[in-house]
C-alpha positions, 0 to 999 in steps of 0.5 A: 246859686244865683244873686238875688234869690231872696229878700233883703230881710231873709238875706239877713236872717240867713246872714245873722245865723251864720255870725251866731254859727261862728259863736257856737255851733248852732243859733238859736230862735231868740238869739235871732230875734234878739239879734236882728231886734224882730218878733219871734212870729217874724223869726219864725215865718222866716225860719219856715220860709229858709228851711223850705227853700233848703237854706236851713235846717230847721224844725219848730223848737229846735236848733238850727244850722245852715245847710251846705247851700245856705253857708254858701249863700251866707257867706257871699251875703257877708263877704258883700257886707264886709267890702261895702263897709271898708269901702264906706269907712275907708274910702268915703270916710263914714264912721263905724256905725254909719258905714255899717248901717249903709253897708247893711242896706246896700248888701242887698242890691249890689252883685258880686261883680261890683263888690269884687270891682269895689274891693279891687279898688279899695285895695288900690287906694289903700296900696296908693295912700289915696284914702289917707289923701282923701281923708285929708282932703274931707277934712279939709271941705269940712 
């Protein structure tokens, strides 16, 4: 699986099924629709386009489930959220909401590489104390 084979918006449809797969076996086109806040045409041009490309299985009307490479591709597109979003909360101080909001949108366009760098050193500072520091010292410019 190469980085980047799909757009932004299909990275978080695959995304999105994987999180409603980890709440029951399979997900749902509403569950979609209503997850993502789109239109189910939108969620249906998509679920066409992902099962084309092997990601889904999906036929109209029916359940649909992530083919082995599109777990596989899901998960790296979740695990890429999860650091940037600690990095954001924990390193940079964002609250909840706005580290989620901008870990979502910068999911799309870093690679493993740098999310693994990322990672690597929010550990660091973690291990170091160094964000509490930081904190400290936001706090402190504010």
């Amino acid at each position: 699986m190469r980085d980047r084979e799909l757009s932004g918006s299909m990275e978080d449809y695959l995304e999105t099924i994987l999180l409603l797969q980890k709440e029951n076996p399979v997900a749902r086109a509403k569950e979609i629709s209503e997850k993502l806040g789109v239109k189910m045409s939108s969620v249906t041009n998509a679920l066409k386009h992902l099962s084309e490309k092997g990601f889904i299985n999906y036929d109209r009307y029916s359940f649909i489930t992530l083919t082995k490479e599109g777990e596989k591709y899901a998960e790296n597109i979740f695990l890429r959220h999860e650091v940037l979003k600690k990095f954001l909360k924990t390193v940079v101080g964002l609250s909840e909401d706005h580290a989620e909001e901008n870990a979502c949108r910068m999911e799309h366009v870093m690679d493993m590489d740098v999310i693994s760098r990322i990672n690597k050193l929010v550990e660091f500072l973690e291990r170091e104390n160094v964000s509490q520091e930081f904190k400290k010292y936001l706090d402190e410019k504010n």
